[in-house]
N, C-alpha and C positions, 0 to 999 in steps of 0.2 A: 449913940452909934459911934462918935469920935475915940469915947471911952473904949467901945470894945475892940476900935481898930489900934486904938494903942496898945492895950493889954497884948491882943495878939502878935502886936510886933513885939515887944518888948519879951514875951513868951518866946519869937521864934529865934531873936537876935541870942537869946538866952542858950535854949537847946544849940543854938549851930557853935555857941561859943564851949559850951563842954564839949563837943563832939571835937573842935581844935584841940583841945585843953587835953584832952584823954589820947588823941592821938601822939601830942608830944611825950605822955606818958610813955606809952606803947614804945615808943622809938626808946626812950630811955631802956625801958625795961629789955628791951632787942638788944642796944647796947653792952647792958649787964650781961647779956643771957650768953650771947654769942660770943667764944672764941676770937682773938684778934686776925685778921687777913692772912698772916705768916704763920700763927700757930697752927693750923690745919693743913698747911702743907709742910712737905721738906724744903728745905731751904735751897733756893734755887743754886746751879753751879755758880763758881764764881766770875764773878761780871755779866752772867745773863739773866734777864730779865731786871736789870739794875744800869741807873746812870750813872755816871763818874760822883764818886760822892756818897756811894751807898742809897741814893734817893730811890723811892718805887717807880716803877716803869710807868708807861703812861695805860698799859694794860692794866695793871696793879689797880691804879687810880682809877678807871673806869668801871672797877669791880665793886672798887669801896665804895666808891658813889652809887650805885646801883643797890649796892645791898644795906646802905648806909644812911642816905643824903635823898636818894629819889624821893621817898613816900613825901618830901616836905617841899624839895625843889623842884620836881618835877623828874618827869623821865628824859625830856628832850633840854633841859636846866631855863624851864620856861616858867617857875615859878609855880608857887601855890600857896601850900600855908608859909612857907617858907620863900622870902625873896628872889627872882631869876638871878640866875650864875649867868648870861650870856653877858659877856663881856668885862667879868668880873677880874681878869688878869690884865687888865685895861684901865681898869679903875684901882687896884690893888697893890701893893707889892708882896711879893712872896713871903714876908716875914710878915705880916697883916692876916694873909692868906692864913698862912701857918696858927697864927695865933689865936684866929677864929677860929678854925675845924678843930682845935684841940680844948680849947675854952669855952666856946660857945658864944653869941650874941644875941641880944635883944630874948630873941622865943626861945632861939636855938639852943637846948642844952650843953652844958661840958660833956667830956667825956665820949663820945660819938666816935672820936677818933685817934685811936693811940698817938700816944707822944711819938711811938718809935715811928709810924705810917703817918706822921702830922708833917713830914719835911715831903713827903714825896706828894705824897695829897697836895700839896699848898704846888708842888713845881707842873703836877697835872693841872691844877685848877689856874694855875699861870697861861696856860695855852687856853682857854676860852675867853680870846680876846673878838 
């Protein structure tokens, strides 16, 4: 009986671990598939929708993350396969920030977030203190 209740976990810890594993695929391939933030629109006038510095707005960044970042961090950045963001501009600095969203860690793949949208990402993901 011990036997079969192990196999079964071991069975199910298995299946739930491809189902992570294929999702981070997914997002990669999303990544690949999808146009960057800026390429699908015109380029906004100058100085709107932009901070001093040329960084993304904090609009910008709440889109990237939504279209981007949620399926892993959550929608409210309350965590899932991927770590909670609350309070991660608290814990971070901005060039850390940076480094990650354009690199990738641990699960996280590179690539997720353009270099040019990786400075304004990291100054939004700064305010989720």
């Amino acid at each position: 009986m011990k036997t079969v209740l192990i196999t079964l976990a071991i069975l199910v810890i298995g299946i739930g671990g491809f189902f992570i594993l294929s999702n981070v695929q997914d997002q990669r391939e999303v990544a690949k598939e999808t146009p960057g933030q800026n390429e699908a629109k015109e380029p906004p006038a100058q100085n709107e929708g932009q901070k001093e510095g040329g960084a993304v707005s904090k609009v910008d960044g709440e889109s990237i993350y939504k279209t981007t970042c949620a399926g892993c961090h959550g929608d409210q950045y309350q965590g899932g396969v991927g770590p909670s963001l609350k309070g991660v501009g608290s814990r971070l600095s901005e060039k850390e920030i940076e480094n990650i969203v354009q690199h990738g860690r641990g699960n996280m793949p590179s690539g997720l977030v353009s270099k040019e949208d990786a400075p304004g990402m990291a100054a939004w993901l700064k305010t989720l203190k």
